[in-house]
Residue frames relative to the residue before (quaternion, step in Angstrom):
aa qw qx qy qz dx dy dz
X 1.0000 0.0000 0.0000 0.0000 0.00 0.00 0.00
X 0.6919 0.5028 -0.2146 0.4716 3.44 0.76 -0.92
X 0.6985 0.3478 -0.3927 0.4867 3.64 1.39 0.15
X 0.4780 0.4899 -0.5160 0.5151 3.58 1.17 -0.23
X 0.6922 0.5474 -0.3973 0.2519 3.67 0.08 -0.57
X 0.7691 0.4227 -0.1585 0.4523 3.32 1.50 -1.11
X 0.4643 0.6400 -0.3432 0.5070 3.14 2.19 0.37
X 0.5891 0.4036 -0.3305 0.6171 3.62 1.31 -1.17
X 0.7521 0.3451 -0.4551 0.3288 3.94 0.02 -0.37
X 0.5646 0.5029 -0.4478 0.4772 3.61 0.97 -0.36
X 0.4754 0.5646 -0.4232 0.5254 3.96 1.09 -0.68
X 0.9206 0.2369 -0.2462 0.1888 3.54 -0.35 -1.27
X 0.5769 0.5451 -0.3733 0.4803 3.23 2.09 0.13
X 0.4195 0.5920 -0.4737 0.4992 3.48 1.42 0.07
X 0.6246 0.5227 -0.3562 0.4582 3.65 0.71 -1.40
X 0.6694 0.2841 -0.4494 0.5188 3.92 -0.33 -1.44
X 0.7924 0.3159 -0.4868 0.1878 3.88 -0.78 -1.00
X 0.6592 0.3157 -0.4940 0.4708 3.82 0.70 0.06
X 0.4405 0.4230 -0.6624 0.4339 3.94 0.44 0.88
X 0.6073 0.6003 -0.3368 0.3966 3.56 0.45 -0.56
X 0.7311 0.2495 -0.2890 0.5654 3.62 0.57 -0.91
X 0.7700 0.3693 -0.4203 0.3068 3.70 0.37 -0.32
X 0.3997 0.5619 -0.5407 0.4818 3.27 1.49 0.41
X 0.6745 0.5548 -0.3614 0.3264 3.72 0.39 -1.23
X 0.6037 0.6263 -0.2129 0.4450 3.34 1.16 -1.33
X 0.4057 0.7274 -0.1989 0.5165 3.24 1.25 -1.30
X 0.8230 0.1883 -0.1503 0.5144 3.58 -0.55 -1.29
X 0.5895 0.5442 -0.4663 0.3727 3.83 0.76 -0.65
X 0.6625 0.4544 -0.3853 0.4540 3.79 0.74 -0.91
X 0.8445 0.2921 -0.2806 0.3504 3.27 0.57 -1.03
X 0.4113 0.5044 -0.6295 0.4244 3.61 1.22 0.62
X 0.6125 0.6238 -0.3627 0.3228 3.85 0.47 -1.45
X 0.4083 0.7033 -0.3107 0.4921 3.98 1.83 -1.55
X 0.8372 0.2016 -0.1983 0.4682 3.04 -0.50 -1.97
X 0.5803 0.4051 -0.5814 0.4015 4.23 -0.14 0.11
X 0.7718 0.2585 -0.3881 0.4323 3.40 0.04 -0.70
X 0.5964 0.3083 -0.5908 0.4475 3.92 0.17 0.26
X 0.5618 0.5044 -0.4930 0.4323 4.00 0.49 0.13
X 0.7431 0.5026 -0.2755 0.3454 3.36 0.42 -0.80
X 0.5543 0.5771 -0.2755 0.5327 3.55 1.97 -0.80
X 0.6048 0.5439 -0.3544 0.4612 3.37 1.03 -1.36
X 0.7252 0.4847 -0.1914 0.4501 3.91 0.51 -1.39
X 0.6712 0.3584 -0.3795 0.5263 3.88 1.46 0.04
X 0.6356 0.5403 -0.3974 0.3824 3.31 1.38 -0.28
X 0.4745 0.5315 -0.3900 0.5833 3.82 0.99 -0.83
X 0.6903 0.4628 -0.3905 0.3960 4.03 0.06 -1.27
X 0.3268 0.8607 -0.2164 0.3249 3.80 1.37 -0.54
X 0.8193 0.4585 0.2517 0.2350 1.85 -0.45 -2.48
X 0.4907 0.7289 -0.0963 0.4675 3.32 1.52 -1.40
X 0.8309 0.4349 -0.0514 0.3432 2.47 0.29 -2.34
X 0.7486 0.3619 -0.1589 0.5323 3.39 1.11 -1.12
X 0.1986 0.7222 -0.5981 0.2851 3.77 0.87 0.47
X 0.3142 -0.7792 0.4901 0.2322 3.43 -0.91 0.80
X 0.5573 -0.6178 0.2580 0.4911 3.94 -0.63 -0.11
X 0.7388 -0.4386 0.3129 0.4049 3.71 -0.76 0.74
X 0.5416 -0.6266 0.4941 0.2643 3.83 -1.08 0.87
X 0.5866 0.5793 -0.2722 0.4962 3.64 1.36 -0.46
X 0.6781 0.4970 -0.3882 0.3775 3.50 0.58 -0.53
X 0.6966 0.5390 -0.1810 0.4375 3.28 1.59 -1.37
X 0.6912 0.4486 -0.3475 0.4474 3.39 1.53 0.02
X 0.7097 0.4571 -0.4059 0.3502 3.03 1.10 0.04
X 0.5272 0.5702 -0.3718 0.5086 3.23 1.56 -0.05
X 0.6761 0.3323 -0.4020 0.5204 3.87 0.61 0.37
X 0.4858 -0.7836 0.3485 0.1687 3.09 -1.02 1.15
């Protein structure tokens, strides 16, 4: 009896520490996630910017 027990506890401390690392893992992907959807978001706006057309005012005052 006393070795099935220290089999099921060596079992369930094997079990929690890989919840632990695939939690940890876990937050690494989804920290690594949220940079690269920041970094798209910050090339799209950089875009965007770029291709802004000129202002509706300039073109009215240039027509007579």
């Amino acid at each position: 009896m006393a070795r099935i027990k220290l089999v099921l506890n060596e079992r369930r401390l094997a079990y929690q520490g890989a919840l632990k690392l695939a939690q940890q893992e876990a937050e690494v992907v989804e920290s690594n996630a949220d940079k690269e959807v920041l970094e798209f978001q910050k090339k799209l706006q950089r875009e965007a910017a770029s291709n802004v057309p000129p202002s509706s005012k300039t073109e009215e005052t240039a027509s007579p």
